[in-house]
C-alpha positions in Angstrom: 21.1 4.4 -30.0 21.6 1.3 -32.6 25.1 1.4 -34.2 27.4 -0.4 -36.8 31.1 -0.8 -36.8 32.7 -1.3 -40.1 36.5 -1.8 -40.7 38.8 -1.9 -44.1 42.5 -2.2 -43.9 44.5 -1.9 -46.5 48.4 -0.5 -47.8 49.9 2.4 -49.1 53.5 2.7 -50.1 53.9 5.6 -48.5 55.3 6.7 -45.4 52.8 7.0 -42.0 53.7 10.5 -41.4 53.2 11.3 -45.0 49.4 10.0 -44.4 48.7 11.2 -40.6 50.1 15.0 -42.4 47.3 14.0 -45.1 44.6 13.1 -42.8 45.4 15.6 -40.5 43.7 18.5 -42.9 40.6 19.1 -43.1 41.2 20.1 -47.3 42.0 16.7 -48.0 38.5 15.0 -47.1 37.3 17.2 -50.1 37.0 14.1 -52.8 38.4 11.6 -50.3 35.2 10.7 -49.5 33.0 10.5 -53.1 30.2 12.9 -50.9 32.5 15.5 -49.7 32.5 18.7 -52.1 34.1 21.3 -49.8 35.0 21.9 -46.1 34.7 25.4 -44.0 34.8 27.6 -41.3 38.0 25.5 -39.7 39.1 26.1 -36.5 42.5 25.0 -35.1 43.1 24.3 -31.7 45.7 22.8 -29.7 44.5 19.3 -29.8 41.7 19.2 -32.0 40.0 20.6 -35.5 36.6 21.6 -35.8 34.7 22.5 -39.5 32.0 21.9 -41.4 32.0 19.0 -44.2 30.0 19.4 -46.7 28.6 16.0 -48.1 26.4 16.3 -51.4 23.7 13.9 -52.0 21.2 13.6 -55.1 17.9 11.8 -54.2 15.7 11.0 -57.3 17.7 14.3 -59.2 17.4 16.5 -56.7 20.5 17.8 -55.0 21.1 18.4 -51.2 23.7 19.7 -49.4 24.1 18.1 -45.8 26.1 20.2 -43.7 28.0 18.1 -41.0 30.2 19.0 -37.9 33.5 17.2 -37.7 36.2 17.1 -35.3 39.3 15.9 -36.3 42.4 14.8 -34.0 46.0 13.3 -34.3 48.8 11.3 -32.7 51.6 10.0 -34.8 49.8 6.6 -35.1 46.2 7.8 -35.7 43.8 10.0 -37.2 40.3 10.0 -35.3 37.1 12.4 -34.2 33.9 12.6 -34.2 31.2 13.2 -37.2 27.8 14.6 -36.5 25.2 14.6 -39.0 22.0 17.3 -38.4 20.2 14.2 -39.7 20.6 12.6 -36.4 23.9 10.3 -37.8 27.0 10.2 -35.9 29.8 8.6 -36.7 33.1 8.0 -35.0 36.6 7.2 -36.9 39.6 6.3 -36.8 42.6 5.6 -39.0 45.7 3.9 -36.8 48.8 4.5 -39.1 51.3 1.1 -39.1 54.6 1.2 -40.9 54.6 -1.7 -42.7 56.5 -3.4 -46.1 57.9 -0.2 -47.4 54.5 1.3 -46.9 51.8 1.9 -44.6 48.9 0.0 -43.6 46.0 1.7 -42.8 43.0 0.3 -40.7 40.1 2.4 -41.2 36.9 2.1 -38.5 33.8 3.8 -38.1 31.5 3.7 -36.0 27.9 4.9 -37.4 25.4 5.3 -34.4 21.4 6.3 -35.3 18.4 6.6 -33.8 16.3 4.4 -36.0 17.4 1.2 -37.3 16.4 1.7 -40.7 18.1 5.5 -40.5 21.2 3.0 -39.5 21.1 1.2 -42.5 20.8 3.5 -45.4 23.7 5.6 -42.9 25.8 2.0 -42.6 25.4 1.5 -45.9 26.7 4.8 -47.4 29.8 4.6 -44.8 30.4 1.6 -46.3 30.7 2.2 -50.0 32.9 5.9 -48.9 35.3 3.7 -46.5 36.1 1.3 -49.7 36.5 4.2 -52.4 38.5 6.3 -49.6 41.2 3.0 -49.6 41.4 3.7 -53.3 41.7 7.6 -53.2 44.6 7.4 -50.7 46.3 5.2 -52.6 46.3 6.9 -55.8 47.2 10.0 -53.8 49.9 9.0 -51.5 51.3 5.7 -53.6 
């Protein structure tokens, strides 16, 4: 299976516990990423989270919901799991938490895997422009 790995890092002045407590829910994805409108059916377990992301798209006006499994996990120096897309994208990620000039700095990496290459692309792509706006979101959240 063909895959992409893209990496952004940038820095919040905030605290890396204040973002690994952030990252660590599921709730906060919603408008994190520009495609995620709600999250649901969460289920907590002693080293992981599980739920459904819910990722709107609009091709030429028409909207679709794309329904995707996550599962979410947490040390106090990352935030990483597993994305699987029913449209045959998975995606791995991982956010390692640095303290760093009275801030944080956060190195974001995903990992989007595909079957086709040009199912990889369009799927690269879109990771691409959410990782970049996601670096702004967090800011503006957390500082």
């Amino acid at each position: 299976m063909p895959k992409v790995t893209l990496r952004n890092t940038f820095h919040v002045r905030n605290t890396p516990a204040a973002l690994q407590a952030h990252l660590s829910q599921p709730q906060s994805y919603v408008g994190l990423s520009p495609l995620v409108v709600a999250v649901r059916d969460v289920e907590r377990g002693e080293n992981e989270t599980r739920y459904v992301s819910v990722e709107r798209f609009r091709f030429f006006g028409v909207k679709y919901d794309n329904l995707i499994k996550v599962t979410l996990r947490s040390t106090d120096e990352t935030v990483e799991g597993e994305v699987a897309s029913p449209g045959g994208v998975r995606l791995d990620y991982r956010f390692r938490l640095t303290g760093k000039d009275d801030g944080t700095e956060v190195e974001d990496t995903l990992v989007v895997h595909a079957w086709t290459r040009p199912l990889l692309t369009y799927a690269a792509r879109k990771a691409r422009e959410v990782q970049l706006a996601r670096a702004g979101v967090l800011t503006a959240r957390l500082g």
